[in-house]
C-alpha positions, 0 to 999 in steps of 0.5 A, a space after each residue: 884923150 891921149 894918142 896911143 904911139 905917144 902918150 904925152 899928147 894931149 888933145 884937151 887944149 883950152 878953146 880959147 887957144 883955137 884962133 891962133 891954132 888956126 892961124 899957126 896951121 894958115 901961116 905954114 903956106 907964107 914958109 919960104 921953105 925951098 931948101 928943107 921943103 917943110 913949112 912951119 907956121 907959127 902964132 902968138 896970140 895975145 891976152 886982148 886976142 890978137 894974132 901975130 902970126 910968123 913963118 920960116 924964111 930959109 936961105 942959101 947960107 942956113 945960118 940966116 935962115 929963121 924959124 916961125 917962132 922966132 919970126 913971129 916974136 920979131 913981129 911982136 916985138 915990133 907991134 910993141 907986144 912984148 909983155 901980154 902973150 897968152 899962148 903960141 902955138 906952131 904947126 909943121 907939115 908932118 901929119 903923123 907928129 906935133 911939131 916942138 919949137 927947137 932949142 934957140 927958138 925956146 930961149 927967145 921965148 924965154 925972154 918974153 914969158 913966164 916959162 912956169 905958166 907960158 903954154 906952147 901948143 904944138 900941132 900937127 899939119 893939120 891940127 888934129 893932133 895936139 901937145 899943150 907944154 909949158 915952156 918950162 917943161 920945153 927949156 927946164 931950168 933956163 937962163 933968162 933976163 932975172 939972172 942978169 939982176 945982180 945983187 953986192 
């Protein structure tokens, strides 16, 4: 089923993704947000079913602030999760639209996922509108840790 004011939303989400759906739209009130005052809750959930969740932390000097995306692959990399991701999904603040993860958060989930078949869903604030992508449709034709691989 698919929204009239955009129809690339899909509503159809597989229901195995709901528990880290609920916990991308949780994490939003762990944002430190003071700056933009919009909160981002993100979760990866792994293939054995469990949630690592992340948030974003602003800062004075914006250049140090960091997404939940990325908060969240930190946290996963750190609990040695760097290879069974089954999904992530991220919730913004705004009712009227999903959130997308922005361009440096795409690539470093790039290094972590097949982006041909990686699902990203993308939610509203309250979850009740809903994109599912793969990373590949987010970052088309990206570099990643196989181009690295050199051959004389």
């Amino acid at each position: 089923m698919a929204d009239s004011e955009n129809p690339q939303e899909d509503i159809s989400v597989p229901p195995a993704f709901e528990g880290g759906i609920e916990v991308a739209i949780r994490s939003r009130e762990l944002s430190y947000s003071p700056y933009s005052s919009f909160r981002v809750g993100c979760c990866i959930q792994t293939k054995c079913g469990k949630y690592i969740s992340g948030s974003n932390v602003e800062n004075a000097s914006y250049g140090a602030s960091i997404c939940a995306e990325r908060t969240a692959v930190v946290r996963a990399v750190m609990d040695g999760h760097t290879d069974d991701w089954a999904c992530i999904a991220i919730s913004g603040d705004s009712l009227q639209q999903c959130i997308s993860p922005c361009g440096i958060c795409r690539q470093v989930l790039r290094e972590f996922t097949n982006p041909k078949t990686f699902p990203v869903v993308m939610l509203n604030g309250d979850g009740t509108k809903r994109r599912l992508m793969t990373l590949e449709e987010l970052l088309p034709d990206s570099f990643g840790p196989d181009d690295l691989h050199h051959t004389a």
